[in-house]
C-alpha positions as CSV (number, residue, x, y, z in Angstrom):
1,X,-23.9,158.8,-41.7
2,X,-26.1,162.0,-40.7
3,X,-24.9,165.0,-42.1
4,X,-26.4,168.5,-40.6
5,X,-28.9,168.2,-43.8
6,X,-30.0,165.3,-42.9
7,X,-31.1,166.3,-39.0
8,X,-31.9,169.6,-40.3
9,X,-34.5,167.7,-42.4
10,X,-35.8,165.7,-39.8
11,X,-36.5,168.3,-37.6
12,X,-38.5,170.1,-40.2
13,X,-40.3,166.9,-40.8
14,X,-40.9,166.2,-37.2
15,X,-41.8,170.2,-36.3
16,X,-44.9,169.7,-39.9
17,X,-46.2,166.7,-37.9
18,X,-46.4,168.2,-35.0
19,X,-48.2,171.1,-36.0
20,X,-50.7,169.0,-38.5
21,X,-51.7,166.9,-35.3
22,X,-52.4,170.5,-33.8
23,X,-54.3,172.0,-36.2
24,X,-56.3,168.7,-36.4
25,X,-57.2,169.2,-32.8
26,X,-58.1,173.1,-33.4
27,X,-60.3,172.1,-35.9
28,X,-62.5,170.2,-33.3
29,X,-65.8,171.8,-32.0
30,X,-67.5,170.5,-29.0
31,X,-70.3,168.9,-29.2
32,X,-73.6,171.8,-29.0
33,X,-77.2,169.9,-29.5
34,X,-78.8,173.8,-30.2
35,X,-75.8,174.1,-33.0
36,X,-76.7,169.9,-33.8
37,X,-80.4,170.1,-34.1
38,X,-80.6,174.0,-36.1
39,X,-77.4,172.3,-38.9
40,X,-80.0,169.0,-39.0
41,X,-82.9,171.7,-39.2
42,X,-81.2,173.2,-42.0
43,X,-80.2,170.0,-43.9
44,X,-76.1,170.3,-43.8
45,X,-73.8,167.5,-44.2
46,X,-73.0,166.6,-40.3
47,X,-69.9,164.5,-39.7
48,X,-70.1,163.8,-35.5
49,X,-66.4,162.2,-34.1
50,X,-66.2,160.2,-31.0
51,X,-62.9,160.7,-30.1
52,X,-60.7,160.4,-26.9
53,X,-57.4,161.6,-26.5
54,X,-55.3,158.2,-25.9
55,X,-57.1,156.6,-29.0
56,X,-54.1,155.9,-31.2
57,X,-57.2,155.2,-33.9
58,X,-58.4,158.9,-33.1
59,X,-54.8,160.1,-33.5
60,X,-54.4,158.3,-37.1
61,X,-57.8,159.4,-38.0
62,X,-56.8,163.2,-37.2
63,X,-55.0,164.3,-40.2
64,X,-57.5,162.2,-42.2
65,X,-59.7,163.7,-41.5
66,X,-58.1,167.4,-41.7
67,X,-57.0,166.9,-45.2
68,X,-60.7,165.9,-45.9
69,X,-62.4,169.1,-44.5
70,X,-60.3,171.7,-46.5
71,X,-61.1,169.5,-49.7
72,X,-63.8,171.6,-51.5
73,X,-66.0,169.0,-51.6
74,X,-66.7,168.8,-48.0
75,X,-66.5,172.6,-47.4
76,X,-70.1,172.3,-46.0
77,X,-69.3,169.9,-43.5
78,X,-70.2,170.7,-40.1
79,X,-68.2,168.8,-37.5
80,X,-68.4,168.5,-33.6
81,X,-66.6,166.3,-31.7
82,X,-68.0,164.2,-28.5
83,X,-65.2,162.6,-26.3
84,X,-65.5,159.3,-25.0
85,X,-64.0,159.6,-21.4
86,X,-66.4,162.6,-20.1
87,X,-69.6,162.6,-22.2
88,X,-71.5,159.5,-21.9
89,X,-75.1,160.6,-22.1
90,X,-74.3,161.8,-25.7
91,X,-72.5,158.1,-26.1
92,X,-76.0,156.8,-25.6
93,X,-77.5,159.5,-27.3
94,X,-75.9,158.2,-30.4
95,X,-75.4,154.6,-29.6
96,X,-71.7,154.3,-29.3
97,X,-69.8,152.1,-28.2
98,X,-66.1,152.7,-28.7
99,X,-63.8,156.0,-29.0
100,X,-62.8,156.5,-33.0
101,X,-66.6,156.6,-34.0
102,X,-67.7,158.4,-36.9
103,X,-71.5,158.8,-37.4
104,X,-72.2,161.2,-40.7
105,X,-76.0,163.2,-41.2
106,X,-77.5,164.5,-44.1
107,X,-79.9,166.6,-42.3
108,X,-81.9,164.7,-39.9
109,X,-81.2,161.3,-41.2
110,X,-78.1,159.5,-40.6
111,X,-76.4,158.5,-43.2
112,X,-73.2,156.3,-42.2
113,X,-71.1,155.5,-39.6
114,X,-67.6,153.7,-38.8
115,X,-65.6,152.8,-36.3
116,X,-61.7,152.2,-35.6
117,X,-61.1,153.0,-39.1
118,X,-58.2,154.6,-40.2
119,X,-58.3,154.0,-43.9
120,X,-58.6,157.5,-45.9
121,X,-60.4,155.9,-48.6
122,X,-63.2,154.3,-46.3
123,X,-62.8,157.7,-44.7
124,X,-63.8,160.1,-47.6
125,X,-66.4,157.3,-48.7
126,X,-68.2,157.5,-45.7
127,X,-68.2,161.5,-45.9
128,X,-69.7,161.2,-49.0
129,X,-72.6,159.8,-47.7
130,X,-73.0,163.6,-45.8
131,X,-73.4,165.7,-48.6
């Protein structure tokens, strides 16, 4: 039986989610090929997400993906964020195919990519191929 601890709980649970899924999508930054080409110019670890907001892939890879920026490790990383249902030149750009995309730089050269994974192990890994 619930006891007012128990909801209480829950709610504080549910209210952490909610606001790790926001901060997630805060942390996005649109797409910018000036801001692209002058971070590959300069040689910074570039992660670039092709995401789209109904993806439940995109959703699961959010707070993955969070966690893994404020790591100290990655704080270099440069991320921008291309969504699947409205920018489709910069789908070809890239050579996507599917929403939950993640295509990594070290400078100029690319250096990994993934897609529909979800996995935070595979996740870092491929990160680690930025820096």
């Amino acid at each position: 039986m619930l006891n007012r601890r128990h909801l209480l709980a829950a709610l504080a649970t549910s209210a952490t989610l909610s606001f790790v899924a926001m901060a997630s999508a805060m942390d996005k930054k649109p797409f910018d090929q000036a801001a692209f080409e002058a971070d590959q110019a300069a040689g910074k670890p570039i992660l670039v997400e092709v995401t789209a907001p109904w993806c439940p892939v995109c959703k699961a890879q959010a707070p993955i993906l969070s966690r893994l920026k404020s790591d100290p490790r990655f704080k270099d990383l440069v991320s921008f964020n291309i969504d699947f249902d409205s920018q489709k030149d910069l789908l070809q750009k890239f050579n996507v195919q599917k929403q939950s995309t993640l295509i990594v730089f070290k400078g100029k050269q690319e250096t990994g990519r993934s897609t529909g994974d979800s996995n935070a192990d595979t996740i870092e890994s491929l990160l680690g191929k930025a820096i």
